[in-house]
C-alpha positions as CSV (number, residue, x, y, z in Angstrom):
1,X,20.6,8.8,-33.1
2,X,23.0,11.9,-33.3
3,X,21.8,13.4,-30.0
4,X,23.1,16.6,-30.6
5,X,21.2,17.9,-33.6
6,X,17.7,16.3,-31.7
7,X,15.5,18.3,-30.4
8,X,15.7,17.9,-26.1
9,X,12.7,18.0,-24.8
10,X,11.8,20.7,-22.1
11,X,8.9,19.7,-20.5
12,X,6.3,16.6,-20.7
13,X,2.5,16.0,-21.1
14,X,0.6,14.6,-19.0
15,X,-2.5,13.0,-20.1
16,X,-4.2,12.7,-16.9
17,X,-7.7,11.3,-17.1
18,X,-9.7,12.4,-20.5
19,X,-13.3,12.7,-20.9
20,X,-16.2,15.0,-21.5
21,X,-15.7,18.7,-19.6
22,X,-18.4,17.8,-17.7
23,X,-16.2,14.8,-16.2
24,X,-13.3,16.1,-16.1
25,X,-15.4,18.8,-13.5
26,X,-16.6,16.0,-11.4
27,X,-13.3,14.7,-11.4
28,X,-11.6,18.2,-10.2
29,X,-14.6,18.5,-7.5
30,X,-14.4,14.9,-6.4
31,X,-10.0,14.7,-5.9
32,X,-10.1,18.7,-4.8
33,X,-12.5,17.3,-1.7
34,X,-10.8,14.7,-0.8
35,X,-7.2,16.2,-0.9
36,X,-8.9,19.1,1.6
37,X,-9.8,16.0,3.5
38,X,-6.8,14.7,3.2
39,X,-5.2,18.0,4.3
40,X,-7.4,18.7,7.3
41,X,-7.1,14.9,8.4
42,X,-3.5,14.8,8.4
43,X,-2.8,18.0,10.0
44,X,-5.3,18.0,12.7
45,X,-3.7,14.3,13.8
46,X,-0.2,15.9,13.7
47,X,-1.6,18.8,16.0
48,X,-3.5,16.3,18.7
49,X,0.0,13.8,18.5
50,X,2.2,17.4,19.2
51,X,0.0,18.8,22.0
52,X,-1.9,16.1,23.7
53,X,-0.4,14.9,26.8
54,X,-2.0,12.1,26.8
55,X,-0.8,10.2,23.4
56,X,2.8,10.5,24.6
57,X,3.1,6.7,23.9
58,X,5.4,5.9,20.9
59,X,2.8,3.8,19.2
60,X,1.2,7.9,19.2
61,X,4.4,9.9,18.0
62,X,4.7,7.0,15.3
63,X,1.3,7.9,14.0
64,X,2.1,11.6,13.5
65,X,5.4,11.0,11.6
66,X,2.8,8.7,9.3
67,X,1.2,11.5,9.0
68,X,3.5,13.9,7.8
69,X,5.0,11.6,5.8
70,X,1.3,11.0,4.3
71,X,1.1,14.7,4.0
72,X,3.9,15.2,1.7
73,X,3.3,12.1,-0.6
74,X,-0.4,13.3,-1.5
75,X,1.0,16.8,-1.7
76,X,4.0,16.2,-4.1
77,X,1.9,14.7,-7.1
78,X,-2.2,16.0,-5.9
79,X,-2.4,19.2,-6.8
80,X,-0.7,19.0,-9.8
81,X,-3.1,16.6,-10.8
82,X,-6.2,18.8,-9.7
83,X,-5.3,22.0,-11.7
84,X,-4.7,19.9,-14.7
85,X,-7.9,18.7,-15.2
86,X,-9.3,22.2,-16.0
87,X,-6.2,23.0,-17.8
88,X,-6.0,22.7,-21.8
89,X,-1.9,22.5,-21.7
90,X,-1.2,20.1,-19.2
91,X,2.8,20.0,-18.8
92,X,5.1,19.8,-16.4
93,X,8.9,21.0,-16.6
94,X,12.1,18.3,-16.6
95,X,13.5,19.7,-13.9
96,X,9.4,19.6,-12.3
97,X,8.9,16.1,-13.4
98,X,12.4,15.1,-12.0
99,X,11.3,16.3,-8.6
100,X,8.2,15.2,-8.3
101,X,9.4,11.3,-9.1
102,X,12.2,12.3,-6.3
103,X,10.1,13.4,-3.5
104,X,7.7,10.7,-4.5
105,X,9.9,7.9,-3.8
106,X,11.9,9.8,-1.4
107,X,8.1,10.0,1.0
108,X,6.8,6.1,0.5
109,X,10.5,4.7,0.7
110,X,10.4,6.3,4.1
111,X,6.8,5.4,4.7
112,X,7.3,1.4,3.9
113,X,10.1,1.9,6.6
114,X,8.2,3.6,9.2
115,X,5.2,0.9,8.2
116,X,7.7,-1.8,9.6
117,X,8.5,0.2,12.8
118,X,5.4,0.2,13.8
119,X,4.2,-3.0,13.0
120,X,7.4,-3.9,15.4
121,X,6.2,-1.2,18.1
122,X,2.9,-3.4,17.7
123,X,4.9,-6.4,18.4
124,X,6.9,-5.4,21.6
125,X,3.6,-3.5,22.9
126,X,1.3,-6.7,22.4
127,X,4.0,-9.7,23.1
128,X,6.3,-8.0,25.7
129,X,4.2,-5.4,27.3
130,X,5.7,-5.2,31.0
131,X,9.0,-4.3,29.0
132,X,7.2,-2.1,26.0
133,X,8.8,1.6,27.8
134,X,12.2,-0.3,28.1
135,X,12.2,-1.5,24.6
136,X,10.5,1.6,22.8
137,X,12.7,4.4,24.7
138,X,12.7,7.8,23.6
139,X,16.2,7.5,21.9
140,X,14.9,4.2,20.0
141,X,12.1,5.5,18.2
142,X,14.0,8.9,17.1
143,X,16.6,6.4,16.2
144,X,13.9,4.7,14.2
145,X,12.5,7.7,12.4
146,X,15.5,9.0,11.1
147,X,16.6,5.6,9.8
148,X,13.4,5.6,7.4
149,X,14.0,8.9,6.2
150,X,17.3,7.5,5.5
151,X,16.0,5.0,3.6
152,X,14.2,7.2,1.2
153,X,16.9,9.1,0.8
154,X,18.8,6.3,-0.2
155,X,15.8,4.8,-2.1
156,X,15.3,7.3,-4.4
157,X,18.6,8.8,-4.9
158,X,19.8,5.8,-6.5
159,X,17.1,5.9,-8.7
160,X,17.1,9.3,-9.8
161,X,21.1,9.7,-9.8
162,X,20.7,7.3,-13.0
163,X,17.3,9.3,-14.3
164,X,18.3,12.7,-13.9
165,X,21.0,12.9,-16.7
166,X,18.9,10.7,-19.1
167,X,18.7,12.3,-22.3
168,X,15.1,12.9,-23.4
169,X,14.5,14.3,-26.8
170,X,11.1,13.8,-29.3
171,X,8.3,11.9,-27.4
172,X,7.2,13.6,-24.1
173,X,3.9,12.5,-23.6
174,X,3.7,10.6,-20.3
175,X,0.1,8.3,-20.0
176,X,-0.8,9.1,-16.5
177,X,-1.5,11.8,-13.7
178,X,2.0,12.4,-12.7
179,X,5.3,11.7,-13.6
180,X,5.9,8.2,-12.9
181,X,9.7,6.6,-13.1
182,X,8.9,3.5,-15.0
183,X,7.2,5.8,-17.8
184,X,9.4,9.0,-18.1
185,X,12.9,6.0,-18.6
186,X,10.8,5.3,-21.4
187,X,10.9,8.2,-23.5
188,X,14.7,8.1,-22.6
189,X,16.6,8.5,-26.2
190,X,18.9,5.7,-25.3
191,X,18.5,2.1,-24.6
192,X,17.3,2.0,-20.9
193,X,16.7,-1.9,-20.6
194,X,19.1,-2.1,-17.8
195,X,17.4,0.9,-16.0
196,X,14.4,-0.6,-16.4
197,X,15.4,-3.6,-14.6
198,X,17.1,-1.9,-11.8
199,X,13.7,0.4,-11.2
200,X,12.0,-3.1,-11.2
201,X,14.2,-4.5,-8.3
202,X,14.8,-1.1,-6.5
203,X,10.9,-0.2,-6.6
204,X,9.0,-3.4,-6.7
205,X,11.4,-6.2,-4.4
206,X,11.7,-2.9,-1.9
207,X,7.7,-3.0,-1.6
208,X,7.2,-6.6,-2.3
209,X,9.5,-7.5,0.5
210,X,8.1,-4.6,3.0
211,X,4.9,-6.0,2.9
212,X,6.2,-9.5,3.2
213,X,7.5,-8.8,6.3
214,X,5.0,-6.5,7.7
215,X,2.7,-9.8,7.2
216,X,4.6,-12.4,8.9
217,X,5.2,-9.6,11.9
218,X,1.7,-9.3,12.4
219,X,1.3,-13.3,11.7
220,X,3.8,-13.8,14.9
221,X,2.0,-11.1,16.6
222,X,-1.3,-12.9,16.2
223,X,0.2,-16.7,16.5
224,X,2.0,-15.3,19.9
225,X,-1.7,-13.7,21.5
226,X,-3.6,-17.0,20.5
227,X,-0.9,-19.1,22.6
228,X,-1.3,-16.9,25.9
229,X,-5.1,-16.3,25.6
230,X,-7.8,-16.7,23.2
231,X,-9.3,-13.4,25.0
232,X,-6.4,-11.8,23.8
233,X,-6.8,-12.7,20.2
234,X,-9.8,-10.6,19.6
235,X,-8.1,-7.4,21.2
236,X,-4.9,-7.8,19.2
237,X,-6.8,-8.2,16.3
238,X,-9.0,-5.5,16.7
239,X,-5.8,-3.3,17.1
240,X,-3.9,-4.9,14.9
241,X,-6.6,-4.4,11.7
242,X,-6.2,-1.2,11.2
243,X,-2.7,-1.4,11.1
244,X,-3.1,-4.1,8.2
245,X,-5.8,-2.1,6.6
246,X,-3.7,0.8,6.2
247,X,-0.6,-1.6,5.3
248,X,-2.6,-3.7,2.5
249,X,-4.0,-0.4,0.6
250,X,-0.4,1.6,0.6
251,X,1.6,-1.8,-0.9
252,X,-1.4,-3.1,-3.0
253,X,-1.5,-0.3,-5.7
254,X,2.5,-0.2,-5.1
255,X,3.1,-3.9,-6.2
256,X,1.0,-3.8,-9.2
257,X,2.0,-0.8,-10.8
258,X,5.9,-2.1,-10.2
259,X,4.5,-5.4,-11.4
260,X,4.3,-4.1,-14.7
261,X,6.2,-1.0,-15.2
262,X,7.1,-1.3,-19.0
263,X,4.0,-3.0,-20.2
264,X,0.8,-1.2,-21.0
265,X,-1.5,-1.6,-17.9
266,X,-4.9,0.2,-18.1
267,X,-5.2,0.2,-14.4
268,X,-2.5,2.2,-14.0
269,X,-4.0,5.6,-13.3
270,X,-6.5,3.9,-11.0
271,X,-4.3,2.1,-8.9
272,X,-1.9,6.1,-9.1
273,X,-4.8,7.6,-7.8
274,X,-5.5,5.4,-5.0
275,X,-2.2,5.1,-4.0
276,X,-1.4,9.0,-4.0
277,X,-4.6,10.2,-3.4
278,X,-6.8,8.1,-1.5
279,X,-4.5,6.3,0.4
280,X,-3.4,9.1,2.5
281,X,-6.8,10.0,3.1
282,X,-7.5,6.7,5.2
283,X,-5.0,7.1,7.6
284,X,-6.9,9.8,9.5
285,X,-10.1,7.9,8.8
286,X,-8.9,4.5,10.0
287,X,-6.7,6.2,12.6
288,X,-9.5,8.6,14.5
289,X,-12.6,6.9,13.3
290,X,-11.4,3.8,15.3
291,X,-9.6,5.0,18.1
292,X,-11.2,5.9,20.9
293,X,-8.3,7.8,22.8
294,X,-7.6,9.6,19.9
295,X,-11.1,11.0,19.7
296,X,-10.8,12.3,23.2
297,X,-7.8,13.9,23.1
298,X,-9.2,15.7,20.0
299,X,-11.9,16.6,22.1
300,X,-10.2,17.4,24.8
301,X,-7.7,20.1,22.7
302,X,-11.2,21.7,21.3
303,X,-12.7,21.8,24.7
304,X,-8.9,23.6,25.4
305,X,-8.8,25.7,22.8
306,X,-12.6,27.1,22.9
307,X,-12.1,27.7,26.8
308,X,-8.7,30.0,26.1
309,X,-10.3,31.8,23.7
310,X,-13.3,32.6,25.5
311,X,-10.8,34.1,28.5
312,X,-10.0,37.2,25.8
């Protein structure tokens, strides 16, 4: 094909979910509630990690990083997805599709990294607790942080330093709620088999081998408790389980879409939405719901707040 005399395309469709208007309302209500949710949740655990002296523990400032980093993945493709579903023309620009896929992979790559630093903050705090300040020092965990942002930013930049320059010209309808990588190298005008492949080890051995080892840390975790105490083994697991909750939901609907990138998979939009919408939702809701100390020092900043402003 003589690229030159093609028409390049501009911007891309997205088809989003169709149906009646009626559903595509109760859709709109439905994700515009629980993205507020997600929102509120988020923030408001951000806010209690910040200025609560009593979650000063790194398991604590861990959590609110998750947070953010929760905050920005649901807001980078959310939205978007909300306004188009009462929206007749439902496009989005190149340069608007190239960085949402960018700041999509850029957030999870560095949330599968921060999922493994605190699985390992789980393991020093529950298998070698007299030395858990030692180990988990201030410089450590910042240490920690930075390296999963680092390996986002790695992450997707080697992905989109390919995907950026493709050139794209005819079809520019993309089957699903946001741009996703697998399905925009598609509608590339040039063979992009190798591409392809190179998404599929980048994308889908990256979370495949994340949650791997998230799976056998928590397996040692466990296997270590049971030796010392069988007493023990119900505590670490009740701490542990939400950990592993939050760990199976974000890789699940990772793997399989990654699974099968280039074939058609009508699960795809299902398993988009729960991992960019829903997903960040439960990390507030696993994450106060469960955890006593948390609730407090919620409580506690209220009780705070309500107290300074009655003083004016």
């Amino acid at each position: 094909m003589d690229l030159r005399n093609a028409s390049m395309v501009t911007e891309f469709i997205l088809l989003g979910f169709s149906g009646p208007w009626e559903l595509q309302v109760f859709f709109f209500v439905t994700f515009a509630l629980i993205y507020g949710a997600t929102l509120m949740g988020n923030i408001l655990i951000i806010i209690t990690v910040t200025f609560s002296s009593a979650l000063r523990s790194p398991m604590y400032f861990l959590l609110g990083n998750l947070s953010f980093l929760d905050l920005c993945l649901s807001t980078v493709t959310t939205p978007k997805m909300i306004t188009d579903l009462l929206a007749e023309h439902r496009a989005i620009s190149l340069w608007g599709c190239m960085a949402q896929m960018f700041f999509m992979h850029f957030f999870g790559g560095a949330e599968m990294t921060l999922l493994i630093t605190m699985a390992f903050d789980r393991y020093v705090a529950i298998c070698k607790p007299l030395h858990y300040r030692t180990i988990m020092s201030h410089r450590l965990l910042r240490g920690l942080v930075v390296l999963s942002w680092t390996i986002g930013f790695i992450h997707t930049t080697s992905q989109m330093v390919l995907t950026v320059n493709l050139p794209f010209c005819g079809h520019n309808v993309i089957d699903n709620i946001f741009c996703d990588l697998p399905l925009v190298i598609k509608l590339a005008c040039i063979e992009t088999y190798t591409l392809e492949l190179f998404v599929i080890a980048d994308s889908g051995l990256l979370s495949l081998i994340c949650f791997i080892l998230l799976l056998v840390s928590y397996t040692v975790i466990l296997v270590t408790v049971r030796q010392r105490s069988s007493g023990g083994l119900s505590k670490a697991l009740s701490t542990l389980s939400a950990h592993i909750i939050v760990v199976t939901l974000f890789f699940g609907p990772c793997i399989f879409i990654y699974a099968w990138p280039f074939k058609s998979f009508s699960g795809n939009k299902v398993l988009a939405v729960f991992y960019t919408v829903i997903t960040p939702l439960l990390n507030p809701l696993i994450y106060t719901l469960r955890n006593q100390k948390m609730q407090e020092a919620m409580k506690k900043l209220q009780a705070q707040h309500v107290g300074s402003t009655e003083t004016f």
